[in-house]
N, C-alpha and C positions, 0 to 999 in steps of 0.2 A: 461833575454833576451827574453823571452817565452812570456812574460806578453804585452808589445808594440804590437808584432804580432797579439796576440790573441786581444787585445782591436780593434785595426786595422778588421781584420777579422768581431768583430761584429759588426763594423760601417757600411761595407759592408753589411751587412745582414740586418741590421735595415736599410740603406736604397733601400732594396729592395721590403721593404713591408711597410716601412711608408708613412706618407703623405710627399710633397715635401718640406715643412718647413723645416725635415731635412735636407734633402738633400743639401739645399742652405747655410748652416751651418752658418744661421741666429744669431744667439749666438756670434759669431765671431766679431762682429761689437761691441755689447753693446750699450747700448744709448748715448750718446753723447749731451745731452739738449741743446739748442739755447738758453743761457739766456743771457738776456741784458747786454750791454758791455758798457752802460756810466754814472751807479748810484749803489753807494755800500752804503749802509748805517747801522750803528753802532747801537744796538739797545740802547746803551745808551743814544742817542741823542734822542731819542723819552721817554724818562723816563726810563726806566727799571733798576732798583735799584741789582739783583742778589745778593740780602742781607740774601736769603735765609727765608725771612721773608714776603715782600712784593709782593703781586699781581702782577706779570709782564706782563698778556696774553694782555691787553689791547695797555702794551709797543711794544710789538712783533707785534701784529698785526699791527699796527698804521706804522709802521718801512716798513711790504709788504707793505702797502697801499698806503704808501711813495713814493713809487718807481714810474717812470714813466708808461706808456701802453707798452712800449717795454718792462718793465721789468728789473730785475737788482738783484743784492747782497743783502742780510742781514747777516751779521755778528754781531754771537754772542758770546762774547769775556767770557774767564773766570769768573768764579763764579756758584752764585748757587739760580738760575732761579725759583720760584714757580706761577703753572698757572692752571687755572680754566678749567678743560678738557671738564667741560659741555660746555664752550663756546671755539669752537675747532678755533686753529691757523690755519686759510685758507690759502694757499699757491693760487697764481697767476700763469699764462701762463710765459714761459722764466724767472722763480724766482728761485732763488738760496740761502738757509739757510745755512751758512758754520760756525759750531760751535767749537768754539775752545777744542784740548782735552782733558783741564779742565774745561769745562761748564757741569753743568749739571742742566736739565729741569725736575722738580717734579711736581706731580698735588698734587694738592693740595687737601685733604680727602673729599671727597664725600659718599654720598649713592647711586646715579646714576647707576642706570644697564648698562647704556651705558654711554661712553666718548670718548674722542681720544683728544690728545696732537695736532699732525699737522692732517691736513686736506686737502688732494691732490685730489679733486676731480672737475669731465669734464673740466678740465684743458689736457694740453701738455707742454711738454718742461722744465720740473723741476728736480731740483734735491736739494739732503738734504746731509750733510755730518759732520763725526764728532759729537766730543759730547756725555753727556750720557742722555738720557732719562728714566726716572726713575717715575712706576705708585706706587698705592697705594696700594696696595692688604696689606700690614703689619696693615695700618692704616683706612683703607676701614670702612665708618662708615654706614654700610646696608649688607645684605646677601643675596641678590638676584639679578640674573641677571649675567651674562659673557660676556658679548660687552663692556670690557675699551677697548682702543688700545694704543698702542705707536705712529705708524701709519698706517692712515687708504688711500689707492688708491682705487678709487674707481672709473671705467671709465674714466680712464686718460689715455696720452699715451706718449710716449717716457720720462719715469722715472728713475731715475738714485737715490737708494740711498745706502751712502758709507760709511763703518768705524763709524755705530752708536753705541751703545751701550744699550739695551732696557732692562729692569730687573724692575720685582714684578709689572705689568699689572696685572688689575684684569681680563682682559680676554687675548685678543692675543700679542704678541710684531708686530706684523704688520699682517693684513690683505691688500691683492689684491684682488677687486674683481669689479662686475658691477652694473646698477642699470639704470632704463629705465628715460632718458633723452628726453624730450617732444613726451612723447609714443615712442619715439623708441631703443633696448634693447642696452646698451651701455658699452662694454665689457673694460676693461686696457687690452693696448696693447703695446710691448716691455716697461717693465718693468726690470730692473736688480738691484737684491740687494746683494750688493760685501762685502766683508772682516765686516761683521754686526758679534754683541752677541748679543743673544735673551734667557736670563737667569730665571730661577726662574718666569715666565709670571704664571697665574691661566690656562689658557684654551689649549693655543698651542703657541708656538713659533713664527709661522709664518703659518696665512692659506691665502689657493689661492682658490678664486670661480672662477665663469665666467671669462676668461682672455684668453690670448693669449701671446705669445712668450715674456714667462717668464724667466728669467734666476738668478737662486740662485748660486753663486757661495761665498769659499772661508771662507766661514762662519759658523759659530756657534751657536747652536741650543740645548741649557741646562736646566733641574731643570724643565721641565712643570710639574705643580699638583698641583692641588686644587679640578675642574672639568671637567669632561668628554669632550674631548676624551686626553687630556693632551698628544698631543705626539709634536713632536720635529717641524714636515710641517704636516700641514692638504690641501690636493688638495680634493676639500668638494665643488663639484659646486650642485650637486645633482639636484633637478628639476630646478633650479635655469638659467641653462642655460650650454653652454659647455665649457668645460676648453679643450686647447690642444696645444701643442706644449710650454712644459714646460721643463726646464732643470736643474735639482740639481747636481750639479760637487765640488767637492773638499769641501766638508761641513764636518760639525763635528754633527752629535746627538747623546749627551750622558745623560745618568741618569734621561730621562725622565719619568714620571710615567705611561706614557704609550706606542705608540709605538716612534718607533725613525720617520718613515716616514708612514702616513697611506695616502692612495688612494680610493675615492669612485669612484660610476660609471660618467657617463657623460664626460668622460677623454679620451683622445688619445693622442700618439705623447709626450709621455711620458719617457725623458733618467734621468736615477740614476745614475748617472758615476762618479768612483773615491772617495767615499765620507768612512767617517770612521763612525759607525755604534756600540754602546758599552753600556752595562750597561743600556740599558732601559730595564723597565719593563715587557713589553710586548715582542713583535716580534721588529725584528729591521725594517724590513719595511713587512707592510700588508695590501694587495688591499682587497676591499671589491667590488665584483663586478666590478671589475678594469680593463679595455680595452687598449691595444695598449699601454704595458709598457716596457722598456730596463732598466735592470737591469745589470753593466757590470763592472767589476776593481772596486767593493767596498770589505771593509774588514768589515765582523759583528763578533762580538764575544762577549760574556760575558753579550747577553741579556737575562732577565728574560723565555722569549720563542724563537723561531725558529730565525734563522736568515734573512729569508723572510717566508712570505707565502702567493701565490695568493688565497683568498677564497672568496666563496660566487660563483658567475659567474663570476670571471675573468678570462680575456681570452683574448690570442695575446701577450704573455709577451716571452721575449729574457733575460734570466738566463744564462751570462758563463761569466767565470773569474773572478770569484769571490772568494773570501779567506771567509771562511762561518767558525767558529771552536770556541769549548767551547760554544755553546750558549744554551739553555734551563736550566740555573743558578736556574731557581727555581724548576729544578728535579733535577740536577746533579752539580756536581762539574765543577767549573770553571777551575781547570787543568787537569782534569780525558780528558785521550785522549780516544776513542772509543764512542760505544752506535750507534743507529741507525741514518738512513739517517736521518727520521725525527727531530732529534736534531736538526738538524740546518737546512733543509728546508723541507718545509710543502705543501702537495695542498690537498684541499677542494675538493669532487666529484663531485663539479657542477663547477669546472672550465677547461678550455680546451685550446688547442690551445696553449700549453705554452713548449717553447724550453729549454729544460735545458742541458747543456754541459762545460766540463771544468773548472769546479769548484773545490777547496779544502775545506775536511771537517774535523772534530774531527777524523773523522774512516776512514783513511786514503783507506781503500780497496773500499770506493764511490766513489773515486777522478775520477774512469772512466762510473761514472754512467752517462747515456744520458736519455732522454725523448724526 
């Protein structure tokens, strides 16, 4: 009964010191794409064999291209789709890919540092749903390089993608982020990615650069490792530009090799709510220099280190209500109750500004620790 209140409480709190993005509880909406409502078309009518054998990127694309200026459907019906990721499936303004959830889309082996399956970029009004997409990191024929994607947004805006399923990307299972559009710097904006598995990727699961009212919800976020920084969300806009008003709610990151959620600088406007937090490597979520973060009604346990920790400069973070317990697995025992605060939460001496209350831990006599 305690737990409603308290979430409540620091909704109140975070918005009395965030920017108004909260406030408007922008998130609430979700995006809702505009896509064309008088052309669906089949990607088998355009060729596309899903023989598991034959080149289909050509078919796919041909099938958006298809479509009228307003825009419209592609559906991609069962089977088992292979495409050429160096030459990325461009999605269109008001276009919609709705993949059945027995299709699935594999790239086909490369050396390529970079690739990406779909390709959502200075576009608006798209969305992708269904389906599994599947990179190549088993069969990856080079060793250099961490840009594959599953998919990549890239200064796009009102994105919607749903119920994909993304596994063994040589680099991220999707990246959001921007890229300057006739000299001027062009950030994705409401973006929401809902009920997704982002399994087994090389790099991270899902990273967010430059962007704006982000909202992850719902979703699953497992298995990153190969290369650095292998955690579950990478929010990594760095000099790049600024990330803010992001929202992770009701996710899962587990048994990542590194952390479950890590934050650089360049961020604000930052909520972790409700999310389950397990079995990664590292910390289950860790700001590095990290500004303006809520952290609130998540459960960490059973991660390799701390169950948060703001370090480096971070600073402006909201810590309460949170279930923090068993974590630091790679000093202590996963069911040993006790040991210090720092088991489970950590700060750095150069960060400040960070509220912490309300929380339970492995040593039950923290539980009325405040900062």
């Amino acid at each position: 009964m305690k737990k409603p209140l308290m979430l409540a409480f620091a909704a109140l709190a975070l918005s009395a010191v965030a920017a108004p993005s909260f406030a408007a509880d922008w998130w609430t909406a979700m995006p809702k794409p505009v896509i064309g409502q008088t052309a669906t078309i089949d990607v088998r009518t355009t060729g596309a064999l899903g023989n598991g054998v034959h080149d289909d990127t050509a078919a796919i694309q041909a099938a958006i291209n298809a479509l009228p200026t307003t825009g419209g459907t592609v559906t991609i019906p069962a089977g088992h789709y292979m495409v050429n990721a160096t030459k990325p499936i461009k999605l269109r303004s008001h276009t919609s890919v709705v993949m059945d959830p027995l299709a699935t889309v594999e790239v086909i082996p490369t050396s390529a540092s970079r690739y990406m399956v779909f390709q959502i970029y200075n576009v608006t009004d798209v969305s992708i749903s269904g389906g599994n997409l599947i990179g190549d990191r088993t069969k990856h024929l080079g060793d250099t390089g961490e840009w594959g994607y599953g998919i990549n947004i890239t200064a796009a805006t009102n994105v919607l993608v749903q119920k994909v399923n993304l596994s063994n990307f040589w680099g991220d299972g999707v990246w959001i982020g921007a890229k300057d559009v006739n000299k001027v710097h062009v950030r994705s904006n409401y973006v929401t990615v809902d009920g997704v598995v982002s399994s087994n990727n090389r790099r991270q699961g899902l990273s967010i650069g430059p962007s704006q009212h982000v909202y992850i919800v719902n979703s699953t976020f497992q298995g990153t490792n190969g290369t650095l920084p292998e955690a579950g969300i990478d929010i990594e806009p760095m000099t790049e530009g600024q990330t803010n008003a992001v929202r992770l709610e009701n996710n899962t990151f587990a048994d990542n090799h590194g952390n479950g959620i890590e934050l650089h600088t360049n961020i604000s406007d930052i909520a972790i709510v409700g999310n389950t937090l397990k079995g990664n490597y590292g910390f289950g979520a860790m700001g590095i220099g990290a500004g303006y973060v809520t952290f609130t009604g998540n459960f960490a346990t059973q991660n390799g280190l701390a169950g948060v920790r703001p370090s480096g400069k971070s600073h402006d973070w909201l810590i309460t209500g949170n279930t923090l317990k068993y974590n630091s697995t790679r000093y202590m025992s996963a069911t040993k109750e006790g040991g210090s605060l720092s088991r489970d939460i950590q700060f750095s001496k150069g960060c400040y500004n960070i509220s912490v209350y309300s929380n339970l831990y492995s040593n039950t006599k923290y539980d009325t620790y405040t900062r």
